[in-house]
CHARMM-style PDB file with segment names, atoms N, HN, CA, C and O in Angstrom:
ATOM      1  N   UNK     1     168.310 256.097  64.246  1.00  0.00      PROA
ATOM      2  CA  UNK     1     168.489 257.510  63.982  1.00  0.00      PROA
ATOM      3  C   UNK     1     169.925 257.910  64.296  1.00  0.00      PROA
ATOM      4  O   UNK     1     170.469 257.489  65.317  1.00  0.00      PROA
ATOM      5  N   UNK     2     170.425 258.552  63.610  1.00  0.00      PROA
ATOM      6  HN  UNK     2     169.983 258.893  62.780  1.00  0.00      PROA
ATOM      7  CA  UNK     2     171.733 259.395  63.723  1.00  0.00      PROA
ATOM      8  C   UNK     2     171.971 260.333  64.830  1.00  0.00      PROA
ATOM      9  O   UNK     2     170.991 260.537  65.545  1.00  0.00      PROA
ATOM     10  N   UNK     3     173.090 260.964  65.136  1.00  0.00      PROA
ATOM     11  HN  UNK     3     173.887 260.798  64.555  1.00  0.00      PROA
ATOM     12  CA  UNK     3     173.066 261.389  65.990  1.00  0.00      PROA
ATOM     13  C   UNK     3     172.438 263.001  65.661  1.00  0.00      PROA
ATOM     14  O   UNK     3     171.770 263.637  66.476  1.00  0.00      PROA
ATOM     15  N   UNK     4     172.739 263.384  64.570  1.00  0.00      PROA
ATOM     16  HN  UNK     4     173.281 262.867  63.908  1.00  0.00      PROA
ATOM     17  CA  UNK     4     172.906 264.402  63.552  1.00  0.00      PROA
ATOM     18  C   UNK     4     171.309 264.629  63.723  1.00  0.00      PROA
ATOM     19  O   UNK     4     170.926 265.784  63.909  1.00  0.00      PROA
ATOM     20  N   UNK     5     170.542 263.775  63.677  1.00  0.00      PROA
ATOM     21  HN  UNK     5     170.853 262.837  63.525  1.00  0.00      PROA
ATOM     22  CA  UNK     5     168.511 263.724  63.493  1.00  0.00      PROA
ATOM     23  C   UNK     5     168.296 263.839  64.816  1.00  0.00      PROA
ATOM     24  O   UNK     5     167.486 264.706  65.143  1.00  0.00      PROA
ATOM     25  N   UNK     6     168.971 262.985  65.953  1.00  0.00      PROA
ATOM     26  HN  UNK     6     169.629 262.281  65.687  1.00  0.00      PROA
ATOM     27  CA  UNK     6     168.341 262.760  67.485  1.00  0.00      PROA
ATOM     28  C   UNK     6     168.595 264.106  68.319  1.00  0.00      PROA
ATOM     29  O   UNK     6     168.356 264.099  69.527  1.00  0.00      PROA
ATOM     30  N   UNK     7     169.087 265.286  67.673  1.00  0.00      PROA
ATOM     31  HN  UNK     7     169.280 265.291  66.692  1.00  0.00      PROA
ATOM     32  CA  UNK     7     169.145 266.301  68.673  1.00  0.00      PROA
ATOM     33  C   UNK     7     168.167 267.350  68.132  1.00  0.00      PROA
ATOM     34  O   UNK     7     167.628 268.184  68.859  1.00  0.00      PROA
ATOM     35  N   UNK     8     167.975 267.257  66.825  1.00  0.00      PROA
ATOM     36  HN  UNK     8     168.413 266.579  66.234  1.00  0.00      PROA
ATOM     37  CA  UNK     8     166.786 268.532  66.419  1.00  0.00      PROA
ATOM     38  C   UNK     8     165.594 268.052  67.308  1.00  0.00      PROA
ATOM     39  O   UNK     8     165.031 268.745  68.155  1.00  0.00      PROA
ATOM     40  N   UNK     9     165.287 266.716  66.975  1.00  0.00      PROA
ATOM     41  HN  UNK     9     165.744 266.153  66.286  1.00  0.00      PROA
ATOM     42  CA  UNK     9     164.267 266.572  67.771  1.00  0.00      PROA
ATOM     43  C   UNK     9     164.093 266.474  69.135  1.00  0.00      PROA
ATOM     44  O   UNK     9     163.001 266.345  69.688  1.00  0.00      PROA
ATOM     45  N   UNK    10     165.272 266.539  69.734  1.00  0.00      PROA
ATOM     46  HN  UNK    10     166.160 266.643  69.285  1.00  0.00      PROA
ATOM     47  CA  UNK    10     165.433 266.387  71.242  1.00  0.00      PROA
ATOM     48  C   UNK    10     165.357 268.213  71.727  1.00  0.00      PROA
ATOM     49  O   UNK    10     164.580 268.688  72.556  1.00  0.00      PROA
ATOM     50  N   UNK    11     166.139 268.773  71.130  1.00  0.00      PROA
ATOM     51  HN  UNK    11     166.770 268.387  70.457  1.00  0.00      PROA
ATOM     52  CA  UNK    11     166.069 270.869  71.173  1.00  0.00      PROA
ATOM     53  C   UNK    11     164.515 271.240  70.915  1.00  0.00      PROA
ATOM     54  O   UNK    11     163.987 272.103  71.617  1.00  0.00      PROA
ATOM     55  N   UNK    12     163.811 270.594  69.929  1.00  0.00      PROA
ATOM     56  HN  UNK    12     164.240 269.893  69.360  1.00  0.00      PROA
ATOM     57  CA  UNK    12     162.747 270.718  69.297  1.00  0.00      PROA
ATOM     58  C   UNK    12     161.365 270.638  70.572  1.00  0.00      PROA
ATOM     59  O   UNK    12     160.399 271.398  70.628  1.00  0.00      PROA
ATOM     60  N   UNK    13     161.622 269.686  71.325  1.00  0.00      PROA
ATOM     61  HN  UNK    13     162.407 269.068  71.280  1.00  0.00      PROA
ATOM     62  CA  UNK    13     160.525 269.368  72.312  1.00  0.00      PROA
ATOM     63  C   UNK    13     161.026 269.443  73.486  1.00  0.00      PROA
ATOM     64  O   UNK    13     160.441 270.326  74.113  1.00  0.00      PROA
ATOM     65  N   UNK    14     162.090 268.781  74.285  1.00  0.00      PROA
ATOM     66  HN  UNK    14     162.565 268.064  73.776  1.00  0.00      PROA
ATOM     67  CA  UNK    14     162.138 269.159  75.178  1.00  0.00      PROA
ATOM     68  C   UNK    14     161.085 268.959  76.511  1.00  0.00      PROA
ATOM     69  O   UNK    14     160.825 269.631  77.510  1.00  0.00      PROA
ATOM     70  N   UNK    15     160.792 268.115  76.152  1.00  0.00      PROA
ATOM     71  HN  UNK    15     161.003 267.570  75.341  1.00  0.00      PROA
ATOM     72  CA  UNK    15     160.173 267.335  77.222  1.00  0.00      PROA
ATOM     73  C   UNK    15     160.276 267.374  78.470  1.00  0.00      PROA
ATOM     74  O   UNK    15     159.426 267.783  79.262  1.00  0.00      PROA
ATOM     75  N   UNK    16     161.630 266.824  78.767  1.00  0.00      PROA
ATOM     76  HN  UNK    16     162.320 266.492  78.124  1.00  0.00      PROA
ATOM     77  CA  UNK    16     162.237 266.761  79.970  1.00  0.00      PROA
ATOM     78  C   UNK    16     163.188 267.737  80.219  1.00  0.00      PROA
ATOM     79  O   UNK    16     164.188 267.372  80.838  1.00  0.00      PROA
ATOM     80  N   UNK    17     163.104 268.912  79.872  1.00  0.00      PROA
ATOM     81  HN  UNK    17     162.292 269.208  79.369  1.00  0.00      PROA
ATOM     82  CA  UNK    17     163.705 270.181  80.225  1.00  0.00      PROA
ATOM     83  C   UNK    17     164.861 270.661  80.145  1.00  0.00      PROA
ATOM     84  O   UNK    17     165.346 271.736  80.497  1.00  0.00      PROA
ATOM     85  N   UNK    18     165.636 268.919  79.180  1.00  0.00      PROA
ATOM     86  HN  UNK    18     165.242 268.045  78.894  1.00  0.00      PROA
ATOM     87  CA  UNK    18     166.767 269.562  78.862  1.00  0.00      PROA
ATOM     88  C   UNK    18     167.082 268.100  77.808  1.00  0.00      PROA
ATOM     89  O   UNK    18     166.404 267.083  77.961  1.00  0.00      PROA
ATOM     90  N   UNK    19     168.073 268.176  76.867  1.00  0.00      PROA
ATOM     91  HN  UNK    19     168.623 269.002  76.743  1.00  0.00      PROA
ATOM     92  CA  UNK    19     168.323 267.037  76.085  1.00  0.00      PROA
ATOM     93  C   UNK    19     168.583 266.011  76.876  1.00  0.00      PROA
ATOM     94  O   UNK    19     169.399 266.051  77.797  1.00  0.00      PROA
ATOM     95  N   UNK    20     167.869 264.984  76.544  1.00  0.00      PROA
ATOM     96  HN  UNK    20     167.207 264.951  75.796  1.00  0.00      PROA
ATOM     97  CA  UNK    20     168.387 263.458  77.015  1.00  0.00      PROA
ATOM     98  C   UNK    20     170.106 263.180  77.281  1.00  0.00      PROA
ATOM     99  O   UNK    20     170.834 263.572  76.368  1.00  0.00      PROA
ATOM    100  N   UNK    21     170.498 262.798  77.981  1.00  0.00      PROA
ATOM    101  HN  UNK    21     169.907 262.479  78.722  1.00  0.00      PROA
ATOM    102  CA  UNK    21     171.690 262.097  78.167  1.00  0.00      PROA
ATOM    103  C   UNK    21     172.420 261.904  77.032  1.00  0.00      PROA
ATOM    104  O   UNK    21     173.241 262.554  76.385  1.00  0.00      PROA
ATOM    105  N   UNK    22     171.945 260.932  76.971  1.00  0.00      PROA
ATOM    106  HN  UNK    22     171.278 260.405  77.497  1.00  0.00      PROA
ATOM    107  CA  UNK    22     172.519 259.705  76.031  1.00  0.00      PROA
ATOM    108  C   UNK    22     172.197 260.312  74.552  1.00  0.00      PROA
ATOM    109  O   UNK    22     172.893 259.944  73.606  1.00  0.00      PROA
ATOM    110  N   UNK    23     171.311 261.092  74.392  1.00  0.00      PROA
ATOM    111  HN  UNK    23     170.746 261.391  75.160  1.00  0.00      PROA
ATOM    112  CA  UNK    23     171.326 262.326  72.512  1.00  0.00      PROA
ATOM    113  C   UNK    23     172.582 262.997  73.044  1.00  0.00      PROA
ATOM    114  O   UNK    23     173.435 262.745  72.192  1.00  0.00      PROA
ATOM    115  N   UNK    24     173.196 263.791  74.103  1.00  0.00      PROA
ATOM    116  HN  UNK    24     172.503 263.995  74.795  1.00  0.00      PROA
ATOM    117  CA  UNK    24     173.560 264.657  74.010  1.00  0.00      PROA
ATOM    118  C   UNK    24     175.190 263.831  73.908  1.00  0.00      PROA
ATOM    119  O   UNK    24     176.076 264.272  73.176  1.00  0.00      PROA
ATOM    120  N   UNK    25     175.352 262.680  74.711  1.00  0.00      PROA
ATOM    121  HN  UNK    25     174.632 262.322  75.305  1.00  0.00      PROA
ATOM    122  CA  UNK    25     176.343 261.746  74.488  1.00  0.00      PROA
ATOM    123  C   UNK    25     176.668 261.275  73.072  1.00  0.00      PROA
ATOM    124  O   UNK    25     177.786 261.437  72.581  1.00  0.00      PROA
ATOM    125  N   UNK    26     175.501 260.594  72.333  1.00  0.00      PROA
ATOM    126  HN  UNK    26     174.593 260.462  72.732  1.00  0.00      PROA
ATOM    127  CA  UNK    26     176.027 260.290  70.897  1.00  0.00      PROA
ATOM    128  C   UNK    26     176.571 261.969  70.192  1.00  0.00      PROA
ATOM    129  O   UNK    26     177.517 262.208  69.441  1.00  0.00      PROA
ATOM    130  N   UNK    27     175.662 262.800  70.726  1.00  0.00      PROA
ATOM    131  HN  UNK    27     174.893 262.606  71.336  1.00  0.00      PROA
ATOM    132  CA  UNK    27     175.610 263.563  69.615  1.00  0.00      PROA
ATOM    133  C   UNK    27     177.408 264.149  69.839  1.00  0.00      PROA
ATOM    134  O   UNK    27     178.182 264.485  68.943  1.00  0.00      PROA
ATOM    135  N   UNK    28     177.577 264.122  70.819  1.00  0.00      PROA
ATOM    136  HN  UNK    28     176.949 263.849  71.547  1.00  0.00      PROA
ATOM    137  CA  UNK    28     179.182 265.290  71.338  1.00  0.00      PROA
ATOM    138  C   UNK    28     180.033 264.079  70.748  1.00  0.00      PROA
ATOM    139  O   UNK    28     181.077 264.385  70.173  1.00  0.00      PROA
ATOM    140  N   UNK    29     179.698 262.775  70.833  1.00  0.00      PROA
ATOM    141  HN  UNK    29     178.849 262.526  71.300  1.00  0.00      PROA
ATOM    142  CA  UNK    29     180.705 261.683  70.388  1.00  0.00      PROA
ATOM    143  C   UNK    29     180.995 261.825  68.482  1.00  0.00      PROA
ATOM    144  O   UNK    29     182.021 261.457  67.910  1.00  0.00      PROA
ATOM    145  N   UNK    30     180.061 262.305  67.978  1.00  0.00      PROA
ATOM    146  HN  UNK    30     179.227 262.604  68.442  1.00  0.00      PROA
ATOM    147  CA  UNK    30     179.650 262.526  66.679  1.00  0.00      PROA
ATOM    148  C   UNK    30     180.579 263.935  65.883  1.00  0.00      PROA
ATOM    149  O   UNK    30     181.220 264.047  64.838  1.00  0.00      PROA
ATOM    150  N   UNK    31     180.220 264.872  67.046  1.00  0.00      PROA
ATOM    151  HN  UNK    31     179.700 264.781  67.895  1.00  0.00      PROA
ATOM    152  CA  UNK    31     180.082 266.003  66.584  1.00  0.00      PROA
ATOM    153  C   UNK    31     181.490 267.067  67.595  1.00  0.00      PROA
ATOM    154  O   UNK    31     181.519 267.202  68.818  1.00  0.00      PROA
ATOM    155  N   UNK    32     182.351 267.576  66.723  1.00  0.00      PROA
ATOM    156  HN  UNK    32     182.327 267.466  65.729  1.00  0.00      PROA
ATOM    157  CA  UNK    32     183.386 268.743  67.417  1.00  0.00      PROA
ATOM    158  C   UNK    32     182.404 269.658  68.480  1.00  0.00      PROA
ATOM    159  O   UNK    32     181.178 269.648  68.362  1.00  0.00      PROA
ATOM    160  N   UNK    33     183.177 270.526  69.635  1.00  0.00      PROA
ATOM    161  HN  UNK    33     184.173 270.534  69.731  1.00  0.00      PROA
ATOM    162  CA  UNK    33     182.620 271.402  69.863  1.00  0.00      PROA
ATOM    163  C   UNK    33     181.913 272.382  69.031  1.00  0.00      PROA
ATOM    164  O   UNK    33     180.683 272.419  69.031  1.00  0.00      PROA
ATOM    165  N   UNK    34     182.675 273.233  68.273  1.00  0.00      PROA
ATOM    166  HN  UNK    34     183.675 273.203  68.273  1.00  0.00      PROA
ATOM    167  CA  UNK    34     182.481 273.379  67.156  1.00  0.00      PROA
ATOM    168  C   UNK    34     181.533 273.657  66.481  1.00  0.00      PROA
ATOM    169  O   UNK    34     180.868 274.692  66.510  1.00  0.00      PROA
ATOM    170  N   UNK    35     181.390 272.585  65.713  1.00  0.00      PROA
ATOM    171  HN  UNK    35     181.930 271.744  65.690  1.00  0.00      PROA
ATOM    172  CA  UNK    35     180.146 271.936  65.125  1.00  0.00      PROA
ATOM    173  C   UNK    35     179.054 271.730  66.023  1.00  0.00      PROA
ATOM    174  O   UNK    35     177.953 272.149  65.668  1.00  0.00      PROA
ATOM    175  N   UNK    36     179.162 271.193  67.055  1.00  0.00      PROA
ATOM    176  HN  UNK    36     180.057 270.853  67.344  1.00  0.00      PROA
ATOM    177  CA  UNK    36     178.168 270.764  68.161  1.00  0.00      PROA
ATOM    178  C   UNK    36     177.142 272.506  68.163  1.00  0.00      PROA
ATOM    179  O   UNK    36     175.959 272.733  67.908  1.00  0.00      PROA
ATOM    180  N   UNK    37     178.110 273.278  68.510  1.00  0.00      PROA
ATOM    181  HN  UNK    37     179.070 273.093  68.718  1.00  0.00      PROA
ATOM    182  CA  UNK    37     177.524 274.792  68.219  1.00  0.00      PROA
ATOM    183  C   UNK    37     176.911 275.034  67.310  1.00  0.00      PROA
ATOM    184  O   UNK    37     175.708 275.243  67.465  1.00  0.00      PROA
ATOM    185  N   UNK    38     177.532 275.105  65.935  1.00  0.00      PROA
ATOM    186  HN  UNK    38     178.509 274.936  65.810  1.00  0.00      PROA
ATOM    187  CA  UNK    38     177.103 275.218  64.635  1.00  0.00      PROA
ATOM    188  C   UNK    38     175.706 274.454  64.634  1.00  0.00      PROA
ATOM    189  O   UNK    38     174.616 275.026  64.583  1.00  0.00      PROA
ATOM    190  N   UNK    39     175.878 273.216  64.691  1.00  0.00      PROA
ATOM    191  HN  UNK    39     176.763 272.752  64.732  1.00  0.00      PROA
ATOM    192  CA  UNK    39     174.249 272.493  64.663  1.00  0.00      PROA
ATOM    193  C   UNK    39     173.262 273.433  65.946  1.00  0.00      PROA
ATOM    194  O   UNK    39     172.230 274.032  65.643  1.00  0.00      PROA
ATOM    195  N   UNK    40     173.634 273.409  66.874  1.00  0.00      PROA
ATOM    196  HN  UNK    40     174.473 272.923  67.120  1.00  0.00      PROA
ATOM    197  CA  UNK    40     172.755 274.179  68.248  1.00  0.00      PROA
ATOM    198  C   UNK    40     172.193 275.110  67.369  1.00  0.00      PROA
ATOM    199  O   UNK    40     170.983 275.073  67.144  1.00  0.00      PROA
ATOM    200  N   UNK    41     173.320 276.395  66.558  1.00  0.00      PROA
ATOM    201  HN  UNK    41     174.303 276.424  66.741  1.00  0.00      PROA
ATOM    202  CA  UNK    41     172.380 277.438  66.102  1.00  0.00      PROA
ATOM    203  C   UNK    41     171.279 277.253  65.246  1.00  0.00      PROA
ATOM    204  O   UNK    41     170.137 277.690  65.389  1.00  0.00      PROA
ATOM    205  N   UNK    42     171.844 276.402  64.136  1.00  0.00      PROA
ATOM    206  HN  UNK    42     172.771 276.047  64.020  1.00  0.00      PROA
ATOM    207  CA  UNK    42     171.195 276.145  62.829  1.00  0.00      PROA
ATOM    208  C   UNK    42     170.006 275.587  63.569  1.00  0.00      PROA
ATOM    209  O   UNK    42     168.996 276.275  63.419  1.00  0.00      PROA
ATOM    210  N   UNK    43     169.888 274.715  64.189  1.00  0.00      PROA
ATOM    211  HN  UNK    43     170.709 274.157  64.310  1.00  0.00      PROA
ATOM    212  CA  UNK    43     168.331 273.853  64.697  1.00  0.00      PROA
ATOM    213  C   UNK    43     167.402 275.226  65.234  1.00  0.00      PROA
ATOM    214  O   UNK    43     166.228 275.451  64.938  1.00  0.00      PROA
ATOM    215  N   UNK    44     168.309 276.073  66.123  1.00  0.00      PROA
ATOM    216  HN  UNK    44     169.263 275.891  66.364  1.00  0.00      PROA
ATOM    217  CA  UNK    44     167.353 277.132  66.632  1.00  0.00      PROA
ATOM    218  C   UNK    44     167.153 277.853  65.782  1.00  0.00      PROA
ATOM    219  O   UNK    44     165.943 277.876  65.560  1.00  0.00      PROA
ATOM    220  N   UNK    45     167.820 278.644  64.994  1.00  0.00      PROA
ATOM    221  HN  UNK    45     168.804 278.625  65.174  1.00  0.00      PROA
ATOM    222  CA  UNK    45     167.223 279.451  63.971  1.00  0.00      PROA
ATOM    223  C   UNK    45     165.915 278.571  63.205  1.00  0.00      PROA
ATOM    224  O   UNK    45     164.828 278.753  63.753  1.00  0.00      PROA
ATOM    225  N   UNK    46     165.910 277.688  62.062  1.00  0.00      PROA
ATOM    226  HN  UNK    46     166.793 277.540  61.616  1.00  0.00      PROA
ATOM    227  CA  UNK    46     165.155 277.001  61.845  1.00  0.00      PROA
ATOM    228  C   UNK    46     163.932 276.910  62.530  1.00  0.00      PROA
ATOM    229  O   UNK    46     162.896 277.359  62.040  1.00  0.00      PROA
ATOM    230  N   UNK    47     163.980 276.298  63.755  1.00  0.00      PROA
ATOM    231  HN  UNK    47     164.822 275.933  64.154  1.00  0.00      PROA
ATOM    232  CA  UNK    47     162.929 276.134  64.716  1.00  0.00      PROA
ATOM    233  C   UNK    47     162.173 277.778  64.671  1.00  0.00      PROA
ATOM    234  O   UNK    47     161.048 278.029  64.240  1.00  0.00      PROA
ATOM    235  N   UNK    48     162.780 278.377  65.025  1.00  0.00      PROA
ATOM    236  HN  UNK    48     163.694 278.174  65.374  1.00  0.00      PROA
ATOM    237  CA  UNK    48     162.135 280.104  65.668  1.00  0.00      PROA
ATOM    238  C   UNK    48     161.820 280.165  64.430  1.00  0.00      PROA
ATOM    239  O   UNK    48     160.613 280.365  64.559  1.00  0.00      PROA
ATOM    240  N   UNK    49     162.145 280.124  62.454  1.00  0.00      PROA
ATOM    241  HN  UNK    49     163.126 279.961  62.349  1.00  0.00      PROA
ATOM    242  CA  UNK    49     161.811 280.499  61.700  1.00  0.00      PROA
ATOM    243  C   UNK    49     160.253 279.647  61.728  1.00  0.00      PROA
ATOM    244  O   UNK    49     159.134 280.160  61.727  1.00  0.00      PROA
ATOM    245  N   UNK    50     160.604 278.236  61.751  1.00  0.00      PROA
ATOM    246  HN  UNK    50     161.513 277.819  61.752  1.00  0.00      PROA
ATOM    247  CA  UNK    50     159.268 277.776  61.620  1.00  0.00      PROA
ATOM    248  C   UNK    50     157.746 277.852  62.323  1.00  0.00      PROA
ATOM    249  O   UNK    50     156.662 277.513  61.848  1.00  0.00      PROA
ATOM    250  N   UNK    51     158.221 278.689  64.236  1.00  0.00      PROA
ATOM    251  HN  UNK    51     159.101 278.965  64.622  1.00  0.00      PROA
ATOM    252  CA  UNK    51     157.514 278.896  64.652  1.00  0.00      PROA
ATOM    253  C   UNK    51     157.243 280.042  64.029  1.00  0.00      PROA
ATOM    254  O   UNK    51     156.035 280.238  64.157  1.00  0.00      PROA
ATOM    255  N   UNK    52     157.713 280.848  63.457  1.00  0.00      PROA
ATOM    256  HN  UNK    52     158.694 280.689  63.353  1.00  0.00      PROA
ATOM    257  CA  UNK    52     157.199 282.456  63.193  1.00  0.00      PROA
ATOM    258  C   UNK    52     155.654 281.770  61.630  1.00  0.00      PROA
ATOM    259  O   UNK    52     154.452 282.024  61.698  1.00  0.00      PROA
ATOM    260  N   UNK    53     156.231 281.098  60.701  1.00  0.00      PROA
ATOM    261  HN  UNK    53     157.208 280.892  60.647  1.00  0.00      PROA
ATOM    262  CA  UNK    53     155.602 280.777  60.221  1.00  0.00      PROA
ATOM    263  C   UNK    53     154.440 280.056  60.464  1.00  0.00      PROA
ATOM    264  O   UNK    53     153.485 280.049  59.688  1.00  0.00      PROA
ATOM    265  N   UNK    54     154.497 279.344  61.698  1.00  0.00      PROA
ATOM    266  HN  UNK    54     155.273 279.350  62.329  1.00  0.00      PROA
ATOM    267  CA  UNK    54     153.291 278.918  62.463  1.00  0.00      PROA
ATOM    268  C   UNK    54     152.526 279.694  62.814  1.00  0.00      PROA
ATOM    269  O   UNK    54     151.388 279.242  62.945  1.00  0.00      PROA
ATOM    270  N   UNK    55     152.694 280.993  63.094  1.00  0.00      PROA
ATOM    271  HN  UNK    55     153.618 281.360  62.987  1.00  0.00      PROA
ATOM    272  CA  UNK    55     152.215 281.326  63.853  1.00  0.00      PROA
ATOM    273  C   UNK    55     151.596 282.772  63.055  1.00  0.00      PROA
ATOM    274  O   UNK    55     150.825 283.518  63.659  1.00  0.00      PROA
ATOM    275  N   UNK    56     152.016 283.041  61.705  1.00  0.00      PROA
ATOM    276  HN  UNK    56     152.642 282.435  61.214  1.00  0.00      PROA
ATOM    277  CA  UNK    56     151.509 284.137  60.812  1.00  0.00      PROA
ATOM    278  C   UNK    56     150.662 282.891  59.816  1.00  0.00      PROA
ATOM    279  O   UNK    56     149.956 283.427  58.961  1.00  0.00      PROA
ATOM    280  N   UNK    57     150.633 281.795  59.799  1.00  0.00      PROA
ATOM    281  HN  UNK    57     151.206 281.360  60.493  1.00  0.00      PROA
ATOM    282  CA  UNK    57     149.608 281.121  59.098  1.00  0.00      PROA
ATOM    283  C   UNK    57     150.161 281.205  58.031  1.00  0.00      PROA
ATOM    284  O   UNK    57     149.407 281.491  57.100  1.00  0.00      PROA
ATOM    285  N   UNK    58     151.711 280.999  57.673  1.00  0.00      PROA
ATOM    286  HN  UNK    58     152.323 280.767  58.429  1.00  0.00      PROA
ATOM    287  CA  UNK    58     152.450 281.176  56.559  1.00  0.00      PROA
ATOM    288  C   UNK    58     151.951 280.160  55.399  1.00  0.00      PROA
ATOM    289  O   UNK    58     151.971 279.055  55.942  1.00  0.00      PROA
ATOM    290  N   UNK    59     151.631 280.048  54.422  1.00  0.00      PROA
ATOM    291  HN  UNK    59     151.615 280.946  53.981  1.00  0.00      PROA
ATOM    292  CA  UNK    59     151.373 278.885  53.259  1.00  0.00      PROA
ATOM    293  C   UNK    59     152.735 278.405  53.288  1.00  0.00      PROA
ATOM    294  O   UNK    59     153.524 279.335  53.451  1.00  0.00      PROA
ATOM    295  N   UNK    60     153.243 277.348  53.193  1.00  0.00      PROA
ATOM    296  HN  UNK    60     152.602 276.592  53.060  1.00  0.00      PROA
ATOM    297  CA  UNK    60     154.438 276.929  52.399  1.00  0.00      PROA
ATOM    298  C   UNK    60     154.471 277.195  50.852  1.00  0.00      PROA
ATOM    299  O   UNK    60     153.306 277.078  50.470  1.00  0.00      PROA
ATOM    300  N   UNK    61     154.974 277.383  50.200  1.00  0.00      PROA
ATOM    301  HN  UNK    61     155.919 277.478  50.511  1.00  0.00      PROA
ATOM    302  CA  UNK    61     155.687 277.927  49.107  1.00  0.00      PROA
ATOM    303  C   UNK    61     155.059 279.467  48.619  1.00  0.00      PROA
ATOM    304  O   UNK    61     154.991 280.028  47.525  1.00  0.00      PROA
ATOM    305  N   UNK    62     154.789 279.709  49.518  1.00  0.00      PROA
ATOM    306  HN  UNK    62     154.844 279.254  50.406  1.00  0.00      PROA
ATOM    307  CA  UNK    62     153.721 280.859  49.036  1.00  0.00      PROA
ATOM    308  C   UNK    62     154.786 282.439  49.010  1.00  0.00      PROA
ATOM    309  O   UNK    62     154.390 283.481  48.487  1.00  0.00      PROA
ATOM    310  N   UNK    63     155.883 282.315  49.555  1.00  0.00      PROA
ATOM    311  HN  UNK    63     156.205 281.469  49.980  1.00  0.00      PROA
ATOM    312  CA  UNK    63     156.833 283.556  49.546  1.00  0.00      PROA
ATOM    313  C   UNK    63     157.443 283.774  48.138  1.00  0.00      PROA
ATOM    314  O   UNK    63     158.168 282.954  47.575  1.00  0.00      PROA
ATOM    315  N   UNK    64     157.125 284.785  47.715  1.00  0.00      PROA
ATOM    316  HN  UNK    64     156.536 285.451  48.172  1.00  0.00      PROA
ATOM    317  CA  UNK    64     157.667 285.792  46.713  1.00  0.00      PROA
ATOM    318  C   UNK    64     158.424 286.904  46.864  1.00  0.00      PROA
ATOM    319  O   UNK    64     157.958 288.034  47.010  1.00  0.00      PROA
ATOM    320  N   UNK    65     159.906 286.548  46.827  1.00  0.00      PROA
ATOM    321  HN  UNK    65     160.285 285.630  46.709  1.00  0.00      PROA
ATOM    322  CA  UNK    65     160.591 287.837  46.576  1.00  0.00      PROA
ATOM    323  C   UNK    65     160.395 289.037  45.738  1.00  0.00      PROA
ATOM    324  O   UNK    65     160.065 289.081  44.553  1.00  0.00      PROA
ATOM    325  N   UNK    66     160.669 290.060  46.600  1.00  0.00      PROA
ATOM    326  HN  UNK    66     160.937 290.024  47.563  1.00  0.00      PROA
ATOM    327  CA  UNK    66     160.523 291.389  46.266  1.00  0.00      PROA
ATOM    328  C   UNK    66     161.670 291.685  44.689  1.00  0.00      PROA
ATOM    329  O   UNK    66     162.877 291.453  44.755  1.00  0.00      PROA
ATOM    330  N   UNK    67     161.303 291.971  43.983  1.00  0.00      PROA
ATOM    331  HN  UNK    67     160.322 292.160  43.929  1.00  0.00      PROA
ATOM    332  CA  UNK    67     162.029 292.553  42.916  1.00  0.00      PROA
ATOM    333  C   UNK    67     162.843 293.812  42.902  1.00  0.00      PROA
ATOM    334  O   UNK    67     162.334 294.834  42.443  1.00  0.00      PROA
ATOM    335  N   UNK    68     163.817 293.816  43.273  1.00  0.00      PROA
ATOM    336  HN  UNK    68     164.230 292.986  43.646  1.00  0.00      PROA
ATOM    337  CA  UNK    68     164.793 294.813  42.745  1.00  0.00      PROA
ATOM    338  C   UNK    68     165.040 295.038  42.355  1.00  0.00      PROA
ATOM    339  O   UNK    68     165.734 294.297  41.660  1.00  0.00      PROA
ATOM    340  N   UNK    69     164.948 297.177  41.852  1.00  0.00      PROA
ATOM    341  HN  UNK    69     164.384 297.779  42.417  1.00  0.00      PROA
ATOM    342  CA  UNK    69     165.155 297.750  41.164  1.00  0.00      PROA
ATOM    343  C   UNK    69     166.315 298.209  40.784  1.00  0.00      PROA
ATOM    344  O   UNK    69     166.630 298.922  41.737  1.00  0.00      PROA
ATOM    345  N   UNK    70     167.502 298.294  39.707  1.00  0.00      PROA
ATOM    346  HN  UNK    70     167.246 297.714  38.933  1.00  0.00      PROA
ATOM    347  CA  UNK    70     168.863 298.734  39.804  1.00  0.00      PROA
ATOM    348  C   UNK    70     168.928 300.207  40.334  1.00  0.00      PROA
ATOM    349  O   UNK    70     168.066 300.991  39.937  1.00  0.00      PROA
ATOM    350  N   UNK    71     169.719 300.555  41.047  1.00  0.00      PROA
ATOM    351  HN  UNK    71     170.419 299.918  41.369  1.00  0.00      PROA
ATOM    352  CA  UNK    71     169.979 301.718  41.228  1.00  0.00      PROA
ATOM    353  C   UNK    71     169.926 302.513  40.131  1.00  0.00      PROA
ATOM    354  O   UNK    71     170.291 301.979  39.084  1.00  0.00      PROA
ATOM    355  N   UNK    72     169.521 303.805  40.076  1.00  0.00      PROA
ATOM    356  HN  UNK    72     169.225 304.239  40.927  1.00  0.00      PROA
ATOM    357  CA  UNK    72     169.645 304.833  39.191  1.00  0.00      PROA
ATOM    358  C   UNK    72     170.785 306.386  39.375  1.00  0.00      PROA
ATOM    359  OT1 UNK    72     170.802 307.247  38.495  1.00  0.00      PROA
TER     360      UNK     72
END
């Protein structure tokens, strides 16, 4: 696994109450500060989106955008 894959799933569970060592080592060796951030948010947003959908019993593909009307 990449380093890029070994931290969603390491943020994701959390097991041991905080990322493994050695994920958080490849991953900073991999990844700019930066970026290291950028990925942190993106995994959490994601995550919190997917729990929200867990948790309203969301269907997957089942969202339909609202249609907008042009201004008048």
């Amino acid at each position: 696994m990449s380093p890029g894959d070994l931290l969603p799933e390491a943020l994701t569970t959390l097991t041991e109450g905080n990322v493994p060592d050695e994920v958080f080592a490849q991953t900073r060796a991999q990844f700019s500060e930066e970026e290291l951030v950028k990925l942190t948010l993106a995994i959490v947003a994601i995550n919190g989106a997917n729990r929200i959908n867990v948790a309203f019993r969301t269907v997957p593909g089942s969202y339909q955008p609202a249609i907008r009307r042009a201004a008048e």
